[in-house]
MIGUKOL-531818 format. One record per residue: x, y, z of N, C-alpha, C, O in turn; residue in three letters. Coordinates in steps of 0.1 Angstrom, whole numbers, plus 5000, padded with zeros to 4 digits. Layout:
XYZXYZXYZXYZAla/...
***
This chain:
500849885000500050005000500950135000500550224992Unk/502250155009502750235010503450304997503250414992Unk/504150194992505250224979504250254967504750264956Unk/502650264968501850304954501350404959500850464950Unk/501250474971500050604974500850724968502050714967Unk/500050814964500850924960500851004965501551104962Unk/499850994979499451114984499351064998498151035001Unk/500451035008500150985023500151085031501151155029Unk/498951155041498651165050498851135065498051055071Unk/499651185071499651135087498451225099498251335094Unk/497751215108496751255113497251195126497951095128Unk/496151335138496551285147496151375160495351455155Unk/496351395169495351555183496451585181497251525174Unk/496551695185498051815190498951715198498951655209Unk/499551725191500951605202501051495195502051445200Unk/500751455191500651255189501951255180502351145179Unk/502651355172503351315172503951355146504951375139Unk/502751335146502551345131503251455117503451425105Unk/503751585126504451655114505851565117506451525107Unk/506351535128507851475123507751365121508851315118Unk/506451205121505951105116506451175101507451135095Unk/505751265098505651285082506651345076506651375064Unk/507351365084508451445076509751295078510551275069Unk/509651245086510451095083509950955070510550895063Unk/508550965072508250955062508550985047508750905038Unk/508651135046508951185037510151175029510251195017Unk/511251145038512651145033512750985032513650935026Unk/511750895037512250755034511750755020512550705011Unk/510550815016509950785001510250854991510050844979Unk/511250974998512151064992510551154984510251114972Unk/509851224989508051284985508951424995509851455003Unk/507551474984507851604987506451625003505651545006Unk/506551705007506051745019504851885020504851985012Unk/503851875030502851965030502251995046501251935050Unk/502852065054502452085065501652175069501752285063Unk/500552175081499952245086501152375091502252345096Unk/500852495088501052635091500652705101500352825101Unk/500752625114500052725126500752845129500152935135Unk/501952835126502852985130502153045122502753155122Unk/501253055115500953195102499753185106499053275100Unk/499053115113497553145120497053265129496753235141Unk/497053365125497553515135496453475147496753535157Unk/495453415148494353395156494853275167494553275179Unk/495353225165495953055174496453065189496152975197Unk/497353175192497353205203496853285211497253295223Unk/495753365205494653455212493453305213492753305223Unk/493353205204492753105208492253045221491253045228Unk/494053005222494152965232494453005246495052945255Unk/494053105246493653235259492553265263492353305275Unk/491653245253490053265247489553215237489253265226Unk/489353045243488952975233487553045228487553065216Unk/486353095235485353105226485453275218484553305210Unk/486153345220486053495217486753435205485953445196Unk/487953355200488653335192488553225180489153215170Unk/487453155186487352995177487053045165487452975155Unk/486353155162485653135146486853185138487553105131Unk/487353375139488153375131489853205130490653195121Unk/489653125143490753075141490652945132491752895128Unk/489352875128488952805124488652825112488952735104Unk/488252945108488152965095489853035087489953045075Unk/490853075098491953085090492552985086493252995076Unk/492352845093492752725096492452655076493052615066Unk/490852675081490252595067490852695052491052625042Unk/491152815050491552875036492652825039493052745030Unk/493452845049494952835048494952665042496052635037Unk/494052565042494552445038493752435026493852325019Unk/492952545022492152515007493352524997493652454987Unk/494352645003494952694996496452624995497252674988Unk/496752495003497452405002497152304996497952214993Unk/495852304993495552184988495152224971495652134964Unk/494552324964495052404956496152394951496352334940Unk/497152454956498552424952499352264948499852224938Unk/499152204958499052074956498451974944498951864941Unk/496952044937496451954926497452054915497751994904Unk/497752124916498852194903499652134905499652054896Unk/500652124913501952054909501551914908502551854903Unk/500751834909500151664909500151724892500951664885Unk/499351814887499151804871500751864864501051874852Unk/501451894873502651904861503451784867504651784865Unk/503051734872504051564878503551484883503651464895Unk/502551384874501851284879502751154891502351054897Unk/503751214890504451074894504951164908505751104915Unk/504451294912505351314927504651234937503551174935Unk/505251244946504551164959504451304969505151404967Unk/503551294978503751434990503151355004502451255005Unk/503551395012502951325023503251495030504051585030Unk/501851475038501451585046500651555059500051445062Unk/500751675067500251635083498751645083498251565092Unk/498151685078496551695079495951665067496351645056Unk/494251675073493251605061492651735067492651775078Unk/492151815055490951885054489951865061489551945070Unk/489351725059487851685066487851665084487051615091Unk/489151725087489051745103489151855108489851865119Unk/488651945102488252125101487152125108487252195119Unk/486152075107484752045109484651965124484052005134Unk/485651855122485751815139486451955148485851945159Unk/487052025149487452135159486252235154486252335161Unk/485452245145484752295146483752285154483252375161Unk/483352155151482452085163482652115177481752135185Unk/484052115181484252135197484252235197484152245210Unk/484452355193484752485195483652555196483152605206Unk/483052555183481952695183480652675187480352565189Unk/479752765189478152785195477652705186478352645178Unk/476352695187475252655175475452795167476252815158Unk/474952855170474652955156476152995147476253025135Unk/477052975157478853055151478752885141478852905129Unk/478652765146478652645141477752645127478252615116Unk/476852675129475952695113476652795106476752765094Unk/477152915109477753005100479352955095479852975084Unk/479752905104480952795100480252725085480452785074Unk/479352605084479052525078478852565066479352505056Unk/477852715066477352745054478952835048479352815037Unk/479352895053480252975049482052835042483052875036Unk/481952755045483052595042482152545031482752515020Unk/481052525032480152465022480552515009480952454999Unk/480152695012480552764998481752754992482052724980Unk/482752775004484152734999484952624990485952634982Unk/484052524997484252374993484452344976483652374968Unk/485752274973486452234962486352124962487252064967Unk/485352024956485251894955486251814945486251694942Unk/486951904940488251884927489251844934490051784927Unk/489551854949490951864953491151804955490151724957Unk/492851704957493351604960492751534972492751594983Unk/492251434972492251304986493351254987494251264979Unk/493151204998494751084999494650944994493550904991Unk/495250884994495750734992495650635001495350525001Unk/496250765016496250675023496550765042497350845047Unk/495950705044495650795060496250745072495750635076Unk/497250785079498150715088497650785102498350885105Unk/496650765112496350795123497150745132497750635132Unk/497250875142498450845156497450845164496550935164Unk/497350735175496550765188497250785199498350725201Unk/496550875207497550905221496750925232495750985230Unk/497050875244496350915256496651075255497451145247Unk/495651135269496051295264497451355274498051455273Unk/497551205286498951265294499851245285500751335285Unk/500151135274501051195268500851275260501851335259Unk/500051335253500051435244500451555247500951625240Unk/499951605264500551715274501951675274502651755267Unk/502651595280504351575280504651605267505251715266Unk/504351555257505351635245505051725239505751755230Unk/503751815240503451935237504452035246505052125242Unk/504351995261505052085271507052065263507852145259Unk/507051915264508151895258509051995247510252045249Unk/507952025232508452105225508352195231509452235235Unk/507352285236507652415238507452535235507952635240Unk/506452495224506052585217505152705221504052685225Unk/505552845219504752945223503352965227502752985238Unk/502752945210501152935212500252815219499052825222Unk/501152685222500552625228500752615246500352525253Unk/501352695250501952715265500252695270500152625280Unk/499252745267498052755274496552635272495452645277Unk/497152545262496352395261496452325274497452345281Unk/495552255279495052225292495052065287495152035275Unk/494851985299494851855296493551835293493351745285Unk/492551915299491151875298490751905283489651845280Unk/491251975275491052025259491551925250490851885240Unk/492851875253493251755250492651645247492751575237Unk/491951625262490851445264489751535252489551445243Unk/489451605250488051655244488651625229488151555220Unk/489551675229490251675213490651535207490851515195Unk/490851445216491451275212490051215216490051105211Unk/489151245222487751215223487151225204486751135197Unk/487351315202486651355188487751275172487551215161Unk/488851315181489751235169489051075172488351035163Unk/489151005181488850845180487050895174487050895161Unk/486250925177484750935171485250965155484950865148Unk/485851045149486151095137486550965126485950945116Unk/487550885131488250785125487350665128487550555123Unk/486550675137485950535140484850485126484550375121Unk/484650615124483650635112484250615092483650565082Unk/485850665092486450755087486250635076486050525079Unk/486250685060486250515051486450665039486150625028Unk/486750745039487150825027488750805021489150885013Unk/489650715025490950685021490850515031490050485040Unk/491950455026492450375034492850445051492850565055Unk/493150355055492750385071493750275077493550155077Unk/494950355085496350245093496450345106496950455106Unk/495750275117495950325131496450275140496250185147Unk/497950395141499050335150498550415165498250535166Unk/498550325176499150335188500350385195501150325202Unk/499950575191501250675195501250645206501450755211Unk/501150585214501750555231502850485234503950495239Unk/501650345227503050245227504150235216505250175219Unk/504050275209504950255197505450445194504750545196Unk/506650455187507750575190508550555178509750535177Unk/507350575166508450555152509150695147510050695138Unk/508550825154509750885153510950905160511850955154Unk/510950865170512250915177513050745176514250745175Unk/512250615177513150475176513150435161512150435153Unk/514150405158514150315144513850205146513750155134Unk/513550095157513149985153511350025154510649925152Unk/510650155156509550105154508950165140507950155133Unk/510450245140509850325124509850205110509150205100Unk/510550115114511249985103509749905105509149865095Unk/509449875116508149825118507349865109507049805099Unk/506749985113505750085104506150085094505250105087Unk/507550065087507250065072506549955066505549955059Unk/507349835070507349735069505449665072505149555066Unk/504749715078503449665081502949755071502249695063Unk/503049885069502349995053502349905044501249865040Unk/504149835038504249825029503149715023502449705013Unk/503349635034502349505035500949525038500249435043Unk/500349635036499049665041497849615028497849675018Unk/496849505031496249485027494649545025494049565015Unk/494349545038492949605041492549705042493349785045Unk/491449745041491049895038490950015053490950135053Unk/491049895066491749935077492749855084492649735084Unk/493649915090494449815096494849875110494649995111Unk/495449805121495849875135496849805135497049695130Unk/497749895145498949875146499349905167499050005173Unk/500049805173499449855186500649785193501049785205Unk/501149725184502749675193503949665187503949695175Unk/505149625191506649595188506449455188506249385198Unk/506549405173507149235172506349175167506449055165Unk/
***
């Protein structure tokens, strides 16, 4: 499955682990790369100070900022059918933080205002690589990196946010579907689990598969 997708996807809550999944990824398949841009989200850390004064504009900078990656992305696919790209997010989980975030009414003006937006032309994936994580770890390596705008995520935002990720993917059948167990398993930082994970992709038969141990 791995060595034919052209378009792999890693997914995952804040923490689990997924832009440097995908950027290891990237240099094994030698593919070019597409990452989420939260540093250029001018709303993201007033967000997270004031989740509800902040969710709409940050939600809706969230969704252009990836129309317009994904945009860019079916052009260079038409001048190079043969590139590969692997990227940290899927579009269709705009909608899940939108779900946790906004009112009913901010939530309907979300929907209709995405609806209009919506590019049904744009690249899907091949292939969907979900990270799951409890939310204490997802707090240890969020605190870990260090990152500015996230100094003020709480654990309890976290469980809410890996609550919606497992509901999201439980459902999920728009791409193939390989769900690793970011807890137990550490294929970015160990190479014997990254060699694993290739090695179980490459061999991936079914339209979902789970992945949850070493050996």
């Amino acid at each position: 499955m791995l060595d034919k997708a052209r378009y792999v996807v890693v997914e995952g809550p804040i923490g689990a682990g997924k832009t440097s999944l995908a950027r290891r990824l990237a240099a094994e398949l030698q593919a070019g790369t597409m990452f989420e841009e939260a540093e250029t989200n001018p709303f993201l850390g007033r967000f997270y100070q004031n989740t509800e004064r902040w969710a709409m504009p940050t939600q809706l900078s969230f969704y252009l900022q990836r129309i317009d990656q994904l945009a860019a992305l079916a052009r260079s696919v038409g001048e190079d059918a043969e590139r590969k790209v692997v990227a940290d997010f899927i579009i269709d989980k705009d909608r899940l933080f939108a779900d946790l975030n906004l009112s009913g009414d901010e939530l309907a003006l979300y929907d209709r205002v995405t609806h209009g937006l919506a590019r049904p032309e744009l690249p899907k994936p091949d292939l969907v690589i979900y990270l799951q994580a409890k939310p204490e770890t997802l707090m240890e390596r969020i605190r870990r990196r260090g990152m500015e705008a996230e100094r003020r995520i709480t654990e309890s935002y976290l469980e809410r946010v890996a609550e919606r990720y497992t509901r999201f993917f439980y459902d999920y059948d728009a791409a193939p579907l390989f769900v690793v167990d970011a807890g137990v398993l550490n294929p970015v930082d160990h190479d014997d689990d990254f060699a694993l994970l290739l090695e179980r992709l490459r061999n991936m038969r079914s339209y979902r598969e789970f992945f949850a141990f070493a050996g």
